[in-house]
C-alpha positions as CSV (number, residue, x, y, z in Angstrom):
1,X,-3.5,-21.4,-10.9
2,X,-1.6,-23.0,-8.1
3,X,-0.2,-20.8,-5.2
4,X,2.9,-20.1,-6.7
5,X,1.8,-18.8,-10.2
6,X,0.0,-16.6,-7.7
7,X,3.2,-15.1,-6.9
8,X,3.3,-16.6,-3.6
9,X,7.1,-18.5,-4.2
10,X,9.4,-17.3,-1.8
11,X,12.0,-18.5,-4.4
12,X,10.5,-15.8,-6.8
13,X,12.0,-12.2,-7.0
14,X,9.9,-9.8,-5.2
15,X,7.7,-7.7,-8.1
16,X,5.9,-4.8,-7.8
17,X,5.5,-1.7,-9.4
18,X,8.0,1.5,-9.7
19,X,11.1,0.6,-11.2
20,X,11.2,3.1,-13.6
21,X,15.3,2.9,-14.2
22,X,14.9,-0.6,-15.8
23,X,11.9,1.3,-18.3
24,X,13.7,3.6,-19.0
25,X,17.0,1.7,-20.0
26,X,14.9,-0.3,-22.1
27,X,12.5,2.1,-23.9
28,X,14.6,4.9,-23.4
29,X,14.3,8.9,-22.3
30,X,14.7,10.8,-18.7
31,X,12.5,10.0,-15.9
32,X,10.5,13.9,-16.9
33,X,9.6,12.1,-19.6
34,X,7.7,9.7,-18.2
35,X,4.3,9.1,-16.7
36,X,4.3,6.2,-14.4
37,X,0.9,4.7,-13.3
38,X,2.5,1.0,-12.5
39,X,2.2,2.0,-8.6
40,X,-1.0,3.2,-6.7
41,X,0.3,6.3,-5.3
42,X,-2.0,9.4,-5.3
43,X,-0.9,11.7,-8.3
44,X,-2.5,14.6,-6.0
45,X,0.2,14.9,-3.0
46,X,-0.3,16.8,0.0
47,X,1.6,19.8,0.0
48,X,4.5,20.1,2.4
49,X,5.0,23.1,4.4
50,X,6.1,24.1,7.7
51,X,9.1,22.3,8.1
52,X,11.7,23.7,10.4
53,X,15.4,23.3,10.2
54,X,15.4,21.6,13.2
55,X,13.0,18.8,11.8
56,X,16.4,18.2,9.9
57,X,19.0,18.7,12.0
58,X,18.0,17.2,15.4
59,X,16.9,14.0,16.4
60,X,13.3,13.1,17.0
61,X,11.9,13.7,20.7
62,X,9.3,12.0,22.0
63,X,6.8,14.7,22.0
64,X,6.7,14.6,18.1
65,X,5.8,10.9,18.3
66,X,2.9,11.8,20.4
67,X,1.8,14.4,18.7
68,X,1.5,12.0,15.2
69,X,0.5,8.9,17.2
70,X,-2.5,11.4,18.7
71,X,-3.3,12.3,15.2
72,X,-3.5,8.9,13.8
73,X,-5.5,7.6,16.5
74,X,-8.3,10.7,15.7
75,X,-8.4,10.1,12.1
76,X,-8.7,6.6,11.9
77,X,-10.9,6.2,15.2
78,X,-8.1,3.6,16.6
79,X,-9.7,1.6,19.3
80,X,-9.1,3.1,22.8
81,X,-7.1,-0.2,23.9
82,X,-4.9,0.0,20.8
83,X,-1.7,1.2,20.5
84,X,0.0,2.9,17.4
85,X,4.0,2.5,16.5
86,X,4.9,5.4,13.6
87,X,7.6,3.5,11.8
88,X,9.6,4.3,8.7
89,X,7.2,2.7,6.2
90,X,4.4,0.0,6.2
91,X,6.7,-2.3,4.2
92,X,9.2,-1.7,7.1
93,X,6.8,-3.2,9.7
94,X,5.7,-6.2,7.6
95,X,9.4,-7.0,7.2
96,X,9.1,-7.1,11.4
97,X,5.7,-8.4,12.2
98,X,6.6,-12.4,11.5
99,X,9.4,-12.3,14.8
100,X,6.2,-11.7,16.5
101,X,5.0,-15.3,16.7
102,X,6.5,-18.8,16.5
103,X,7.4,-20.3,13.6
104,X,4.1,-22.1,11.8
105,X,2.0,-22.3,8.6
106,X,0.8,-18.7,7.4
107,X,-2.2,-18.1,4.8
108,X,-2.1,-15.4,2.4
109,X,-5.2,-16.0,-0.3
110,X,-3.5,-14.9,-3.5
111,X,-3.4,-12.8,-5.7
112,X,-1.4,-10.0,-3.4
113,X,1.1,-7.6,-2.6
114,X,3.8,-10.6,-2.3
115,X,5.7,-8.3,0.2
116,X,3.7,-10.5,2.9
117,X,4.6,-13.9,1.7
118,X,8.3,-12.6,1.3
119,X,8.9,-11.6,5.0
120,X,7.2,-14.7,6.5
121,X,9.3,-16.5,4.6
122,X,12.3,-15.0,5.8
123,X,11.6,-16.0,8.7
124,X,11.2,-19.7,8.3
125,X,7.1,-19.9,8.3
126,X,5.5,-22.0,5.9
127,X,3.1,-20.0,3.2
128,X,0.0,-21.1,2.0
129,X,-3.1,-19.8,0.3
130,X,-6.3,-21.6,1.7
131,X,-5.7,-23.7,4.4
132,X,-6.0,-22.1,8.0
133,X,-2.8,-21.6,9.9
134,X,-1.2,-19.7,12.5
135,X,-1.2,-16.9,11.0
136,X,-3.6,-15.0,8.5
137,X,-2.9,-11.9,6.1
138,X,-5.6,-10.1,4.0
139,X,-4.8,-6.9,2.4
140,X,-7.9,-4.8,2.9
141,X,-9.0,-3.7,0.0
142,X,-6.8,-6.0,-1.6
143,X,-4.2,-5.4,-4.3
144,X,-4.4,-5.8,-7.1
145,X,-8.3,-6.7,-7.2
146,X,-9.5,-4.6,-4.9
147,X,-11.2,-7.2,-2.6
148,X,-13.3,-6.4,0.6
149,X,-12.7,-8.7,3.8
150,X,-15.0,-9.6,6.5
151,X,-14.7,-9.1,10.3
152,X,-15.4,-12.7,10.4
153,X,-12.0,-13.1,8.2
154,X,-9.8,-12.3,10.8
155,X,-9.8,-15.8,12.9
156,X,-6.1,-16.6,13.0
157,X,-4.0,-16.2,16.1
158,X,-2.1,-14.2,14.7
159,X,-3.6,-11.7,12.0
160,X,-2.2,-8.8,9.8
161,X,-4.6,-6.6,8.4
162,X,-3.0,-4.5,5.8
163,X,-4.9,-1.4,4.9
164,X,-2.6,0.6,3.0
165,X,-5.4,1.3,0.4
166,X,-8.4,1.7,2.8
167,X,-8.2,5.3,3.3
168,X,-10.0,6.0,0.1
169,X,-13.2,3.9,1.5
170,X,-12.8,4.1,5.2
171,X,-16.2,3.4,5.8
172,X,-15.0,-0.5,5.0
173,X,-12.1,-0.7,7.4
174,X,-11.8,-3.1,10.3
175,X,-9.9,-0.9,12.4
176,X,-12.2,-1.2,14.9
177,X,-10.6,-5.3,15.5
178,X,-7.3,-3.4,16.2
179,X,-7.8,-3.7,20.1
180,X,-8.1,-7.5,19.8
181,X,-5.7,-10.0,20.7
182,X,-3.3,-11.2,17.8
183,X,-4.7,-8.7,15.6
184,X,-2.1,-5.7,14.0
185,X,-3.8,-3.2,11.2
186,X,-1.5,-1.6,9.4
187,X,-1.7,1.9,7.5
188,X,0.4,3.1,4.9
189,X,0.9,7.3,4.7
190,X,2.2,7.5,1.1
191,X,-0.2,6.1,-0.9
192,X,-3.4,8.3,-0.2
193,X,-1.5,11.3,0.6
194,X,0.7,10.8,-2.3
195,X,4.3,11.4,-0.6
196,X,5.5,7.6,-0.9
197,X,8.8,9.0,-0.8
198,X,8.6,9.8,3.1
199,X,8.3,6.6,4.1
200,X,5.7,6.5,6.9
201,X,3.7,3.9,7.9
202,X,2.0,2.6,11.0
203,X,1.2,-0.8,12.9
204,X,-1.9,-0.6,15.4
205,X,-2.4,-3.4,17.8
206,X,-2.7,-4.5,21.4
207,X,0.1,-2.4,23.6
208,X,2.1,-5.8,24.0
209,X,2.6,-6.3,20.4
210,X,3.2,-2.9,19.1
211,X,5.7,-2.8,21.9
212,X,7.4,-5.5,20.8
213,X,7.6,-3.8,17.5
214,X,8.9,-0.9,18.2
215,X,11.9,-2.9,20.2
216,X,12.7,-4.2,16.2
217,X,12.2,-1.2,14.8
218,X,14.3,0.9,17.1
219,X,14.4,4.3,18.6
220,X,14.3,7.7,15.9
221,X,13.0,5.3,13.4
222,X,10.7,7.7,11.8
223,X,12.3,11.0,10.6
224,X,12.0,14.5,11.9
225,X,10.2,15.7,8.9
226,X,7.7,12.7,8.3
227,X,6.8,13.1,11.7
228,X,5.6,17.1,11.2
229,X,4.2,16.5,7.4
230,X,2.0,13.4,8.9
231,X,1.0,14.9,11.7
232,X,-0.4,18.0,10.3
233,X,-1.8,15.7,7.0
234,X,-3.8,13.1,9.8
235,X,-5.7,16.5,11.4
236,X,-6.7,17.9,7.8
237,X,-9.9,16.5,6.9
238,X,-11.1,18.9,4.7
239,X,-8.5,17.9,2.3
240,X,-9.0,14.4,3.2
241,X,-12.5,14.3,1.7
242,X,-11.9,16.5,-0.9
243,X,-9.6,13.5,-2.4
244,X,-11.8,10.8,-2.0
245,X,-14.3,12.6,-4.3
246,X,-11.3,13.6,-6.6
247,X,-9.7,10.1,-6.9
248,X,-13.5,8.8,-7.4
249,X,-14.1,11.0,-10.5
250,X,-10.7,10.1,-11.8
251,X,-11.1,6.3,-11.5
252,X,-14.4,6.7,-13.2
253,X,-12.6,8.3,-15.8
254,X,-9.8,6.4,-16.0
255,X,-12.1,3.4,-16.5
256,X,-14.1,4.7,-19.4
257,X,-11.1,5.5,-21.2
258,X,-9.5,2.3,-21.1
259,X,-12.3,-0.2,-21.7
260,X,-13.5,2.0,-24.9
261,X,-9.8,0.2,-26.1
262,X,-11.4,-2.8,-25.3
263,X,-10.4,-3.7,-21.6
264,X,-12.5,-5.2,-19.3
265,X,-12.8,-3.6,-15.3
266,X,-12.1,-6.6,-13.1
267,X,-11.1,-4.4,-9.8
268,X,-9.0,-2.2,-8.1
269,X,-9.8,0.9,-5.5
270,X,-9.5,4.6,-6.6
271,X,-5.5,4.6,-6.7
272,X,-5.3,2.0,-8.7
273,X,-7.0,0.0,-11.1
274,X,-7.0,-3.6,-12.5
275,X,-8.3,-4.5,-16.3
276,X,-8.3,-7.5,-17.8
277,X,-6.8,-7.0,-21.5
278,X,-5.9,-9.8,-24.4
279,X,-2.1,-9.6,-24.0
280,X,-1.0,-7.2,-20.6
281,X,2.4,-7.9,-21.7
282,X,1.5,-6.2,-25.3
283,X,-0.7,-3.3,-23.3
284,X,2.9,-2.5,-21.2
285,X,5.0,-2.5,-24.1
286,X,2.7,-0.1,-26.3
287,X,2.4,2.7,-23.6
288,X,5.6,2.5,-22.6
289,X,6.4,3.3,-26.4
290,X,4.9,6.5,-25.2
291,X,6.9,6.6,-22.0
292,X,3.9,5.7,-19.9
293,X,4.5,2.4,-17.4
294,X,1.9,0.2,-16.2
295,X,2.1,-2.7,-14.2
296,X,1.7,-6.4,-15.5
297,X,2.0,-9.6,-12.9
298,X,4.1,-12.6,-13.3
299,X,1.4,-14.7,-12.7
300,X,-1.3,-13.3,-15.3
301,X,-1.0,-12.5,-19.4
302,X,-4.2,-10.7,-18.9
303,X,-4.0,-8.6,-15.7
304,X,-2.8,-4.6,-16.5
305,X,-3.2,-2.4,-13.8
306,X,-2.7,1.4,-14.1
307,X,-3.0,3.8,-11.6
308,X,-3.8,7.4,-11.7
309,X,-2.7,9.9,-14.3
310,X,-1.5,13.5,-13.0
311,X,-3.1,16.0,-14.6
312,X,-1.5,17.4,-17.0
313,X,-1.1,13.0,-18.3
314,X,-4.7,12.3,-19.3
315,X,-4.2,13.6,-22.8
316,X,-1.4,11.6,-23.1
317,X,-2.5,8.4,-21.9
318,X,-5.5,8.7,-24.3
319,X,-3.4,9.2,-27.1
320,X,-1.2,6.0,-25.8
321,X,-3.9,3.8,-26.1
């Protein structure tokens, strides 16, 4: 496959999963009546408590900041000579990080999130998948195959780490690389604590590029709330663990009921998983027939991916497929 049936075409639209409105208009019922498993978002969120009403009606001060950006830095065991810029969203600081650099020739080794290819882009870099540039992106573990990077990956000038899925293995992450020059990990909060809809994410770096950062992003750019649910989600490791044993049970699961129909496990992490089918296009329009939604890629008639089912869904699914 060449780079752009990768989906690396900046021409293309951007896919990815969610989207449930445009299922829905075309299979029909209300969104209760549907099980989505196209994104890779834990079905098990954190539970949310202890907001105050002044988490919603005052701006953000700066000791809230600290207080999350001190949590993040204990959980992930940031570098000491890294810095860490909360921001509203990962996707909200990839949009950002390609006004860090001059203008040049960016890899991205498809296939990947295309979110990436999309905002360097936009910004008038060139995009291609496996020549070295002046910039490098690996999505660590990847999506939608799951793939592991090296240290010895990370050579560009100017290289994005993007471990939005890492927390479920975080014996594999290369946050340790965050305190070297050119190098920005980012983390994403709604995926493995399963509160997408918060929109928190975080870039860590060097101090003079997460600086610069945070002059794009702007001051208050995280909200009152996200900053009280993260921080007190980043100090509970008890719960922490207890998911990555969960979400490895379920993905175990998940993958013995779909390859007894006859799939094929090619990758994926615990969130999400990719199988290799004779017809993803035929997969998606079958369990959608049952209001469940999967993802399918642009650039593959055999790649499905599902995520994971809540847990009241599993009989359902099985009686999909």
């Amino acid at each position: 496959m060449s780079t752009l049936d990768h989906g690396l075409d900046p021409r293309a639209a951007r896919d990815h999963g969610g989207g449930l409105d445009r299922a829905i208009v075309r299979y029909g019922g209300q969104r209760s009546d549907w099980i989505d498993l196209s994104t890779g978002i834990n079905p098990h969120p954190y539970e949310v408590s202890g907001l105050t009403a002044g988490d919603w009606a005052e701006l953000p001060d700066h000791g809230a900041f600290e207080r999350l950006s001190d949590a993040a830095r204990q959980f992930w065991n940031v570098p000491e000579g890294a810095a860490i810029l909360p921001a509203p969203g990962a996707s909200a600081i990839i949009a950002r990080i390609p006004a860090l650099a001059t203008t040049g020739a960016v890899q991205i080794t498809p296939p990947t999130y295309n979110e990436h290819a999309a905002a360097f882009s936009a910004q008038g870099w060139t995009v291609q998948a496996n020549s070295p540039g002046d910039a490098r992106v690996i999505v660590h573990p990847n999506n939608p195959d799951g793939r592991i990077w090296k240290e010895s990956d990370v050579s560009a000038p100017l290289t994005v780490i993007d471990e939005s899925f890492c927390d479920v293995m975080p014996d594999v992450s290369l946050i340790h690389l965050a305190d070297r020059p050119g190098v920005i990990v980012l983390k994403s909060f709604g995926k493995f604590w399963g509160l997408a809809g918060m929109r928190l994410g975080f870039a860590i770096g060097r101090p003079e590029m997460i600086n610069r950062l945070n002059d794009l992003t702007g001051p208050w750019s995280v909200s009152g709330p996200a900053l009280r649910v993260g921080t007190q989600a980043l100090a509970d490791n008890g719960w922490a663990n207890n998911t990555r044993a969960r979400l490895d049970d379920e993905a175990a699961l998940l993958d013995a009921l779909v390859t007894a129909k006859g799939a094929r496990v090619i990758g994926g992490t615990s969130l999400f998983r990719l199988y290799q089918v004779d017809d993803a296009a035929g997969w998606q329009n079958r369990l959608a027939q049952s209001h469940i939604w999967s993802r399918v890629f642009p650039y593959s008639t055999t790649y499905l991916r599902l995520g994971l089912p809540p847990a009241d869904g599993w009989d359902r699914l099985e009686t999909a497929l």
